[in-house]
N, C-alpha and C positions, 0 to 999 in steps of 0.2 A: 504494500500500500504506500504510494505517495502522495502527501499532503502539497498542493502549490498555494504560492504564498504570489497574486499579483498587483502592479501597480502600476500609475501614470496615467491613467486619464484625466480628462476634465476639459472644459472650454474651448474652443479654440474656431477664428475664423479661421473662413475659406482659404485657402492656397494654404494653412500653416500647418505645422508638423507637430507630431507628438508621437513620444517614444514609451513603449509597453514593453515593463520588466514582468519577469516570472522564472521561479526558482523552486525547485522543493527545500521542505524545512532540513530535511537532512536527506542524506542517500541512501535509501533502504537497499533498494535493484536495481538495475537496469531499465531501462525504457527503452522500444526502439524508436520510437520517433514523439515529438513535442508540437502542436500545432496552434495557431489562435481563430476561435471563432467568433461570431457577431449576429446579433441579434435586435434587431430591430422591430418597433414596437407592430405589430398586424404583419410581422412575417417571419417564416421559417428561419430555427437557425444554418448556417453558413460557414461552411470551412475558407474561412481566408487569407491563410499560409499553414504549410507545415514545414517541419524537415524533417528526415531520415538521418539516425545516425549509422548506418549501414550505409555508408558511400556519401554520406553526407548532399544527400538528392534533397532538391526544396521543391513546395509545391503553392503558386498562387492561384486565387481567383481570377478569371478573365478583367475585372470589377476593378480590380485593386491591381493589375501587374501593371510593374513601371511605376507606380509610387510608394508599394511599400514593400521593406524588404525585413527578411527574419534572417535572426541569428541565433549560433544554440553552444552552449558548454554542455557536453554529452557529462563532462565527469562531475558538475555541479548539477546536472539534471537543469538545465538554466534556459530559458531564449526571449529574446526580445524583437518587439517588431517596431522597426522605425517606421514611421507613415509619414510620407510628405504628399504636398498637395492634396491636402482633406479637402472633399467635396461636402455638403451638407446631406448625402445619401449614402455618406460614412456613418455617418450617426448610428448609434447603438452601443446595447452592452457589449463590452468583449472577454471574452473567458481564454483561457489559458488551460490547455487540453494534456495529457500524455497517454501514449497505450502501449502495452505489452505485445502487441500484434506485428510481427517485423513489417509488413508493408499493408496497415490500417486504412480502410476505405474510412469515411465522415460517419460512420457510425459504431464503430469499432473503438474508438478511444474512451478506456475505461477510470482516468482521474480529470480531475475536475477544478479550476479553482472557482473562485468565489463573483467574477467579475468585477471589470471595473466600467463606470460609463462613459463613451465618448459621445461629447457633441458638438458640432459642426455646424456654424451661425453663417445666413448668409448675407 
């Protein structure tokens, strides 16, 4: 079981960036891959990056590539997602994902953190 612990949201006009940490409290296991979702209010939620740490493969939403990129410390169980050029249909909460599943489809990831929320003013 890992516990994530994230952070960094809050506020932010159009074209500006904000960066989403996420870390577990301690390193129990392994994980093979760390991803961030989003959800927005009257819609499903949304895989909007992941990575693999098995080759270190990333994976973006069509929505979001080219403005935000994810990074990960496999040995702190760690990743963070720089987002630039926020749209105002960025907005939502975003979670902080891990799964035991070497190559996890968006439903497969079994920890969790708590969310933070981003909002995006136009």
């Amino acid at each position: 079981q890992v516990q994530l612990v994230e952070s960094g949201g809050g506020l932010v006009q159009a074209g500006g960036s904000l960066r989403l940490s996420c870390a577990a409290s301690r390193r129990t296991f392994s994980t093979y891959a760390m991803g961030w979702f989003r959800q927005a209010p009257g819609k499903e939620r949304e895989l909007v990056a992941a990575i693999n740490w098995r080759g270190g493969s990333t994976y973006y939403a069509d929505s979001v590539k080219g403005r935000f990129t994810i990074s990960g410390d496999n040995d702190r169980i760690a990743v963070w997602l720089q987002m630039n050029d926020l749209k105002p249909e960025d907005t939502a909460v975003y979670y902080c994902a891990a799964s035991s599943y070497r190559t996890p489809t968006s439903g497969e990831y079994n920890y969790w953190g708590q969310g933070t929320q981003v909002t995006v003013s136009s």
